[in-house]
N, CA, C and O atoms as CSV, one atom per row, in Angstrom:
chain,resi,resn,atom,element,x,y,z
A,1,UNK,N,N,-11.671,-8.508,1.384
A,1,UNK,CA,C,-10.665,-8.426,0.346
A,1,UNK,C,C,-10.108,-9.832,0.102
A,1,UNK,O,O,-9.942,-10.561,1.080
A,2,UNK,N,N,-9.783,-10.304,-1.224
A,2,UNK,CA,C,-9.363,-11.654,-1.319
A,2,UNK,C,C,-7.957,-11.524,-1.361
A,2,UNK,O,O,-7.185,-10.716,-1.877
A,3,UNK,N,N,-7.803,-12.853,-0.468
A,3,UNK,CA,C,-6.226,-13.343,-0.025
A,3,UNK,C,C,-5.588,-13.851,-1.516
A,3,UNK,O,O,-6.237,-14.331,-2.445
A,4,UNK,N,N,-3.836,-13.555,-1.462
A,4,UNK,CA,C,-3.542,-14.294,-2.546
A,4,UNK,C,C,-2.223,-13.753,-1.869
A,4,UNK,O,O,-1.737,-12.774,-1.302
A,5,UNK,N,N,-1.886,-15.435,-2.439
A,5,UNK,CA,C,-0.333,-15.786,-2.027
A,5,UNK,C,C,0.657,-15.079,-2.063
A,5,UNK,O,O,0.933,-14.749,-3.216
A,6,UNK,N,N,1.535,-14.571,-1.071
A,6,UNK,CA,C,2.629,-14.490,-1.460
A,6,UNK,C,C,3.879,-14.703,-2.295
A,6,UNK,O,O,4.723,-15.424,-1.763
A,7,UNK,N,N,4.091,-14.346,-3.184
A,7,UNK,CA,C,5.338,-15.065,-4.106
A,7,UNK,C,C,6.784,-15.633,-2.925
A,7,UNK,O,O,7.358,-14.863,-2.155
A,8,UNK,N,N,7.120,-17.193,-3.086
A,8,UNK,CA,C,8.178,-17.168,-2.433
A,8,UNK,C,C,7.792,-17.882,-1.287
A,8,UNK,O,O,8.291,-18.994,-1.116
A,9,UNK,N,N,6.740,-17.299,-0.222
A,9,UNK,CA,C,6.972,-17.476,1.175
A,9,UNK,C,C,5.860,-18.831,1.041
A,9,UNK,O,O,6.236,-19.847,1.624
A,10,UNK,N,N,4.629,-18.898,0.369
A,10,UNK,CA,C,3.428,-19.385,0.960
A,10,UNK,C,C,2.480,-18.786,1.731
A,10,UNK,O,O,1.313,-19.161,1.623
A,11,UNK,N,N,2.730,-18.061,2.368
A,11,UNK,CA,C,1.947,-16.989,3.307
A,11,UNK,C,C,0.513,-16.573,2.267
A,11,UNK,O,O,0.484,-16.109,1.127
A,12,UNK,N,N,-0.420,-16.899,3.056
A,12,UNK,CA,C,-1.577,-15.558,2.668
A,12,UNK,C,C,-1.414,-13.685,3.069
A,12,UNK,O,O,-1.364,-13.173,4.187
A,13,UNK,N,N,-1.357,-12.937,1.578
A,13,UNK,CA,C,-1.242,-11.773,2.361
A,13,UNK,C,C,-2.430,-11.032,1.493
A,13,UNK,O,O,-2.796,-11.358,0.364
A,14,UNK,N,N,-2.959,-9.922,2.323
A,14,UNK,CA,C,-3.600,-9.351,1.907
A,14,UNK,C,C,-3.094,-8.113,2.075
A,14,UNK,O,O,-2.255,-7.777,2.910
A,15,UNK,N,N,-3.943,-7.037,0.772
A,15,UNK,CA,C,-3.081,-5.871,0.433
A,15,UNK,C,C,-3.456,-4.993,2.270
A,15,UNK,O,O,-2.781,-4.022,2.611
A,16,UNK,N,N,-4.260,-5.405,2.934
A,16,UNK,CA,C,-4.747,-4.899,4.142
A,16,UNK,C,C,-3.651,-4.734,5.486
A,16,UNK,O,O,-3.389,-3.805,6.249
A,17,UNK,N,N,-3.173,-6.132,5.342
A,17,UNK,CA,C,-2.345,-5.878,6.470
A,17,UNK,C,C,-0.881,-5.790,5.753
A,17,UNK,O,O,0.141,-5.632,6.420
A,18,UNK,N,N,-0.876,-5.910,4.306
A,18,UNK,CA,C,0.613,-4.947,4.594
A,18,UNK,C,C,0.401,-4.089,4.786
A,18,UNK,O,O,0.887,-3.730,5.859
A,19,UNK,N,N,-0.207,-3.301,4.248
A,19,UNK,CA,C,-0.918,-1.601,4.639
A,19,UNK,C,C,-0.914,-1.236,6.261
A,19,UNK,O,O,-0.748,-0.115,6.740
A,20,UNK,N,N,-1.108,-2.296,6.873
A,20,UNK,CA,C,-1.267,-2.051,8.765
A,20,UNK,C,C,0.285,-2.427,8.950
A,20,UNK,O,O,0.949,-1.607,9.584
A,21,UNK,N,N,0.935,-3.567,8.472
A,21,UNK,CA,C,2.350,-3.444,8.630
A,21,UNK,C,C,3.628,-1.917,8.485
A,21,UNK,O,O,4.607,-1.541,9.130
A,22,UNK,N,N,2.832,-1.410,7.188
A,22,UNK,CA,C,4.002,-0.236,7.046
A,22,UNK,C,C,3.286,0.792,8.298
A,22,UNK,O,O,4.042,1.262,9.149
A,23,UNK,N,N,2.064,1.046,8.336
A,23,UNK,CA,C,1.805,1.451,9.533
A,23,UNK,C,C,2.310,1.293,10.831
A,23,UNK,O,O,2.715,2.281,11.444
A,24,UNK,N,N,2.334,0.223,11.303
A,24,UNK,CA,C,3.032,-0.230,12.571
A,24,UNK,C,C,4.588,0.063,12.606
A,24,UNK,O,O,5.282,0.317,13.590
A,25,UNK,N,N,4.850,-0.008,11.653
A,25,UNK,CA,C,6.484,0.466,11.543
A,25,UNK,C,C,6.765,2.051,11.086
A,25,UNK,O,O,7.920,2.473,11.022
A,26,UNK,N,N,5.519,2.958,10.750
A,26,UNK,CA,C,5.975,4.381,11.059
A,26,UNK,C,C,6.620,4.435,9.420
A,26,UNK,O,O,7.293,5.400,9.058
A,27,UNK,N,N,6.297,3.191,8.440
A,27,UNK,CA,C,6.821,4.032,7.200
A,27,UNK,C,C,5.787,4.720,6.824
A,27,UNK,O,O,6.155,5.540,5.984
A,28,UNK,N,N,4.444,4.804,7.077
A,28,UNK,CA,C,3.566,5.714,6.530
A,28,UNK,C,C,2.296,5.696,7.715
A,28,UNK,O,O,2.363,5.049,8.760
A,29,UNK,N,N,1.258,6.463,7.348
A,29,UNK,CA,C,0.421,6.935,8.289
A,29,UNK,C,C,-1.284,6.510,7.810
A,29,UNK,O,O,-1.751,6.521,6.671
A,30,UNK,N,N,-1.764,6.259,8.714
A,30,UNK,CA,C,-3.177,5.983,8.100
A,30,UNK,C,C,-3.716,7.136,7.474
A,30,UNK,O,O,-3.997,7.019,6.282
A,31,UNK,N,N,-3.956,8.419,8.126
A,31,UNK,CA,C,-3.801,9.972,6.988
A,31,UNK,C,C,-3.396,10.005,5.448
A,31,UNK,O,O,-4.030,10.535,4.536
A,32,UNK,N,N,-1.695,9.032,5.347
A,32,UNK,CA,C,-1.373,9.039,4.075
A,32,UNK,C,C,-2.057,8.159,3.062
A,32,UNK,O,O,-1.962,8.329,1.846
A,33,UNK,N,N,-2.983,6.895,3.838
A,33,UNK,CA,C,-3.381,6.171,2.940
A,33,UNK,C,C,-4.787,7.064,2.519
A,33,UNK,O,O,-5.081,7.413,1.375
A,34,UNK,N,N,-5.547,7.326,3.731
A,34,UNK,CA,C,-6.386,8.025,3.334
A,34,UNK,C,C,-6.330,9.064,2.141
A,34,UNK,O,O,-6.826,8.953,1.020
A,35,UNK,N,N,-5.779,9.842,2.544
A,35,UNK,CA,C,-5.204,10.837,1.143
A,35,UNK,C,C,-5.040,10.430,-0.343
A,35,UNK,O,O,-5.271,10.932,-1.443
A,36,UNK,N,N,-4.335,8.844,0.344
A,36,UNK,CA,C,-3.859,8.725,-1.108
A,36,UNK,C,C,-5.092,7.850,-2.058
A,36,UNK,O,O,-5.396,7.917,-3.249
A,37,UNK,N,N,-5.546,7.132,-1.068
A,37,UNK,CA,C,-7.045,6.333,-1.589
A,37,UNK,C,C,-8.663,7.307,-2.154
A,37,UNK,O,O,-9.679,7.058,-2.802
A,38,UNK,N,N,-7.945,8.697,-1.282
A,38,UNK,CA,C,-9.011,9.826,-1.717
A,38,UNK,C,C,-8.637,9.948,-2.874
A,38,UNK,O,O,-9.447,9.466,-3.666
A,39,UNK,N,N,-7.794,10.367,-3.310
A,39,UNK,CA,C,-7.282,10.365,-4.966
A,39,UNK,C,C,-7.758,9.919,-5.956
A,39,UNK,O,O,-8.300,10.456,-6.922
A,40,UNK,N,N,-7.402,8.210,-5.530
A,40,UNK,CA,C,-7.696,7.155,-6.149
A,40,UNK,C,C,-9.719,7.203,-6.674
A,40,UNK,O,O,-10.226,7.089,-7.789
A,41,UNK,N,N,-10.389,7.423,-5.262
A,41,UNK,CA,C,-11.592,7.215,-5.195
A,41,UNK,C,C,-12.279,7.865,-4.764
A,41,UNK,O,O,-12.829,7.437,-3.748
A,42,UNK,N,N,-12.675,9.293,-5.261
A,42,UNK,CA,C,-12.915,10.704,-4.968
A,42,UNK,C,C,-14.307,10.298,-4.474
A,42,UNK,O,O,-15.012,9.774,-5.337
A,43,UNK,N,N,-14.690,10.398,-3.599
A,43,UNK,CA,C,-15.957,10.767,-2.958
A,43,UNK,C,C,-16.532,9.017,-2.216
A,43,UNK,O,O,-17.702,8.637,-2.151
A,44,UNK,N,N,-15.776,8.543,-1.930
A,44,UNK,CA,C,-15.948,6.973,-1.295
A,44,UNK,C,C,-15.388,7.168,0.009
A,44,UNK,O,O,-14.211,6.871,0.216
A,45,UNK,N,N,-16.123,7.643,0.911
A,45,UNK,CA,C,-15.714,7.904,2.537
A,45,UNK,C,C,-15.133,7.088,3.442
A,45,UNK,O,O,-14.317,7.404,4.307
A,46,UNK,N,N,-15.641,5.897,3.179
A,46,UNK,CA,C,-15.094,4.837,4.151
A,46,UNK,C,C,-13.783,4.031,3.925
A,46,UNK,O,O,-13.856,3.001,3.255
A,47,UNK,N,N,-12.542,4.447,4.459
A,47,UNK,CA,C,-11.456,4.005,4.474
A,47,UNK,C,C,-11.510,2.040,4.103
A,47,UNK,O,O,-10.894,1.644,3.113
A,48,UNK,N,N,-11.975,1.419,4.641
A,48,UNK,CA,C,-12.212,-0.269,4.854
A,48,UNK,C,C,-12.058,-0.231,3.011
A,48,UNK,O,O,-11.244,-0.926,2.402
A,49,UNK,N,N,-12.923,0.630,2.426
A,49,UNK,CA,C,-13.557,-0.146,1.090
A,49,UNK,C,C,-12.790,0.303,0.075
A,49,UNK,O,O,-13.006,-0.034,-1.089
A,50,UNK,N,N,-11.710,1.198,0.467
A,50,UNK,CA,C,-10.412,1.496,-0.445
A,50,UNK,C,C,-9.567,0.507,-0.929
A,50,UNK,O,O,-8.923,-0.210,-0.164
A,51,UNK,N,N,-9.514,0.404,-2.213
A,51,UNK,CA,C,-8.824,-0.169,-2.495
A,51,UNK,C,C,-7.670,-0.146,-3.372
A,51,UNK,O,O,-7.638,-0.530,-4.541
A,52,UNK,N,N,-6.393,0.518,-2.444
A,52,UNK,CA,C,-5.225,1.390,-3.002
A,52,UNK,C,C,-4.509,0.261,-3.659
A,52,UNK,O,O,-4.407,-0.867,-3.175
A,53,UNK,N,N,-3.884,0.763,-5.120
A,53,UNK,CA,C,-3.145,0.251,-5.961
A,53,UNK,C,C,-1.980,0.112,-5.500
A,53,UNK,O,O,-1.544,0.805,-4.580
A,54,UNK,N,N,-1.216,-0.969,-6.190
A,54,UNK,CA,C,0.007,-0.834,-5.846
A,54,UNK,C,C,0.893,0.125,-6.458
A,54,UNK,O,O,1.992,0.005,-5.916
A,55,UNK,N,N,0.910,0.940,-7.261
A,55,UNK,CA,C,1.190,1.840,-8.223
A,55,UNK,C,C,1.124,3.167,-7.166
A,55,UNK,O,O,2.091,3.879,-6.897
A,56,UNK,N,N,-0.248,3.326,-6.635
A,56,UNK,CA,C,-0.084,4.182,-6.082
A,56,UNK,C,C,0.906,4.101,-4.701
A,56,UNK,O,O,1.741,4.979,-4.481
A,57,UNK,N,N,0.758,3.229,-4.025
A,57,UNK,CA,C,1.663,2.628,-3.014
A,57,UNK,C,C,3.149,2.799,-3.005
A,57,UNK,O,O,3.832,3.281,-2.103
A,58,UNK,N,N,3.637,2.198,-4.464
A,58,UNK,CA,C,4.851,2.915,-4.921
A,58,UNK,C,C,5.292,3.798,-4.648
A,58,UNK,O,O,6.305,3.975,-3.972
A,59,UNK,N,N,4.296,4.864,-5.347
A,59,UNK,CA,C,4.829,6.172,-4.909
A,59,UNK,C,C,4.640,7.067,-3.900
A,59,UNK,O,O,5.099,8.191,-3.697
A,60,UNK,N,N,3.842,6.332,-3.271
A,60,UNK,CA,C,4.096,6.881,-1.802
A,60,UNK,C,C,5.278,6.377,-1.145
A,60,UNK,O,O,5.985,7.375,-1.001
A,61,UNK,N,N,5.880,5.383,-0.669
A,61,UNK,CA,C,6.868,5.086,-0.816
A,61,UNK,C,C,8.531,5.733,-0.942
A,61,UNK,O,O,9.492,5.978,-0.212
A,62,UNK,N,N,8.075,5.819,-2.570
A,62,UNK,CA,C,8.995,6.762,-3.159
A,62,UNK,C,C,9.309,7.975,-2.387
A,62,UNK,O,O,10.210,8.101,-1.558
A,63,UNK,N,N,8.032,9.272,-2.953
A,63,UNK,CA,C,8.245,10.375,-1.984
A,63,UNK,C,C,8.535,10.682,-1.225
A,63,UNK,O,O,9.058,11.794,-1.149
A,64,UNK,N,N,8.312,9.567,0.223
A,64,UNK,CA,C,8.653,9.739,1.501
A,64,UNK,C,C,10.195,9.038,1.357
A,64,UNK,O,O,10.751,8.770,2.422
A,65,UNK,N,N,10.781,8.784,0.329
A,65,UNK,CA,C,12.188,8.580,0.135
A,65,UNK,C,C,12.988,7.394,0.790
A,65,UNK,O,O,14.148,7.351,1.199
A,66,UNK,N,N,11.808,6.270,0.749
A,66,UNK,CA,C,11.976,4.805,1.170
A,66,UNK,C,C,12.645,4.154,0.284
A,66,UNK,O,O,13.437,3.313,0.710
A,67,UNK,N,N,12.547,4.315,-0.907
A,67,UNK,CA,C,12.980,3.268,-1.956
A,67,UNK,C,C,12.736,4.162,-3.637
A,67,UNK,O,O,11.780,4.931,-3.727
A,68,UNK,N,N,13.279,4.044,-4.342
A,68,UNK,CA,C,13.261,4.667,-5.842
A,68,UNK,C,C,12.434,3.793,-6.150
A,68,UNK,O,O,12.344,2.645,-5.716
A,69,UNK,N,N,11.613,4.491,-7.153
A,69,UNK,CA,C,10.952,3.254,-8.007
A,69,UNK,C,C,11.470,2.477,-8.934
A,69,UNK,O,O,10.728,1.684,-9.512
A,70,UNK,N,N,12.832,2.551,-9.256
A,70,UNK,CA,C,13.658,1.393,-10.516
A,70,UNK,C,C,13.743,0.346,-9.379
A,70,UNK,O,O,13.428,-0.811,-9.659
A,71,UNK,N,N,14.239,0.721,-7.811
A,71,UNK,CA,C,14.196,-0.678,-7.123
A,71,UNK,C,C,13.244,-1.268,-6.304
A,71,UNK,O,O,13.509,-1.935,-5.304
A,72,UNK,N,N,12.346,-1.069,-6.647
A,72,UNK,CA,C,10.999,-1.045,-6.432
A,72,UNK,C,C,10.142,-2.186,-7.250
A,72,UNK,O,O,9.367,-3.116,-7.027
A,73,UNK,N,N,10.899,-1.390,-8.537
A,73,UNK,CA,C,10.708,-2.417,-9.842
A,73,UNK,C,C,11.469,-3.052,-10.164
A,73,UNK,O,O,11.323,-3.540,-11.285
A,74,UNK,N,N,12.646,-3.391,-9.414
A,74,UNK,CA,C,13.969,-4.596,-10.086
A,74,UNK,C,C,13.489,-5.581,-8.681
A,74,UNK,O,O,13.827,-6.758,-8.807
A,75,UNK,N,N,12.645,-5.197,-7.184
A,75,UNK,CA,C,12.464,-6.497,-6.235
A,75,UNK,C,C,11.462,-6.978,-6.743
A,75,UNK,O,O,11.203,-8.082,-6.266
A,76,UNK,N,N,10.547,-6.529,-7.759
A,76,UNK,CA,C,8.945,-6.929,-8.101
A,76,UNK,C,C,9.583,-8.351,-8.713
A,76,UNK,O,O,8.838,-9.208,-9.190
């Protein structure tokens, strides 16, 4: 997956390990990405080659009642 900068910090981030970050912190579950990347990419088995939107991310997010999406969209 290609790296691209962080806004702000300099940091390289990839959409990968924020994805392992909210993991590690219990805001969401590898199950939920799965699920939600099944959605996205109906019949593509291998978790690695998902490549979840941020849109969809959002609203996962959302649902699990982390953040609204207006402020979601006023930190973007």
């Amino acid at each position: 997956m290609k790296q691209e900068e962080q806004k702000g910090c300099g940091l390289p981030c990839t959409q990968d390990a924020f994805l392992d970050l909210l993991v590690r912190k219990g805001l969401i579950t590898r199950q939920e990405i799965t699920i939600m990347a099944e959605k996205l990419f109906p019949g593509d088995s291998e978790e690695e080659d998902f490549d979840v939107s941020q849109m969809a991310l959002i609203d996962l997010l959302e649902k699990k009642g982390f953040a609204a999406k207006r402020e979601l969209d006023t930190a973007a």
